[in-house]
C-alpha positions as CSV (number, residue, x, y, z in Angstrom):
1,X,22.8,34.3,-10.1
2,X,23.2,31.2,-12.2
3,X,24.3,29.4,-9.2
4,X,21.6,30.1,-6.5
5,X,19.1,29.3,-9.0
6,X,20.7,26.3,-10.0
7,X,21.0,25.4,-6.5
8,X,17.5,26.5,-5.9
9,X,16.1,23.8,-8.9
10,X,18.7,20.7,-7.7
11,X,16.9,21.2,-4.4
12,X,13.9,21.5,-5.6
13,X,14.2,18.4,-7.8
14,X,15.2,16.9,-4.5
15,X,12.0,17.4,-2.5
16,X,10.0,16.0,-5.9
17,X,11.8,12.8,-5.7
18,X,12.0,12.4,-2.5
19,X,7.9,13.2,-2.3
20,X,7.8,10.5,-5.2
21,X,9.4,8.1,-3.5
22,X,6.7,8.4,-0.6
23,X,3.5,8.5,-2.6
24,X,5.5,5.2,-3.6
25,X,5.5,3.6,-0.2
26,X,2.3,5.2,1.0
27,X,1.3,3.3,-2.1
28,X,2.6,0.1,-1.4
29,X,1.4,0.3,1.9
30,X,-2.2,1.4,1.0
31,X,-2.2,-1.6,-1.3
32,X,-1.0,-4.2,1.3
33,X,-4.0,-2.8,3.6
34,X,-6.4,-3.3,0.9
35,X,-5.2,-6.8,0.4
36,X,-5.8,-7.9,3.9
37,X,-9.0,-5.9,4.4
38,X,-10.1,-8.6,1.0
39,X,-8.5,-11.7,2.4
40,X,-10.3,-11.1,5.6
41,X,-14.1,-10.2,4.3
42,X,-12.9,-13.6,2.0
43,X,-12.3,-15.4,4.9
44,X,-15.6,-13.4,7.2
45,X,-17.9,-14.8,3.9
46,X,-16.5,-18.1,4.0
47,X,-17.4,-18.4,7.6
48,X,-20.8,-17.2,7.5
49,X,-21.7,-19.3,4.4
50,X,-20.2,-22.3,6.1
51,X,-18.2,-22.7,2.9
52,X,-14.7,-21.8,4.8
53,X,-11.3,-23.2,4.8
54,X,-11.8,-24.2,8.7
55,X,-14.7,-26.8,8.0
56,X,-14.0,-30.3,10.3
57,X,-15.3,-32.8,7.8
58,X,-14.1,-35.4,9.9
59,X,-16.5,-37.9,11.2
């Protein structure tokens, strides 16, 4: 008995960490999305206010 149920918590332990280490990327990933989804109302803002990066100031 002490070995199936040893077995049964390793593998169980196994499934936690290996659902930690997607949360993880699912995190990173959810993050990165975020980031661009800022950068590009940024840039969307900057553009309608005429205050953006791709102003021609040359005369």
């Amino acid at each position: 008995m002490d070995v199936s149920s040893s077995t049964k918590s390793s593998g169980s332990n196994l499934q936690i960490e290996a659902m930690k280490k997607a949360i993880d990327v699912q995190e990173k990933t959810i993050l990165k999305v975020i980031e661009s989804a800022n950068e590009q109302s940024k840039q969307v803002t900057a553009q309608k206010t005429g205050m953006g990066s791709s102003l021609n100031l040359t005369a």
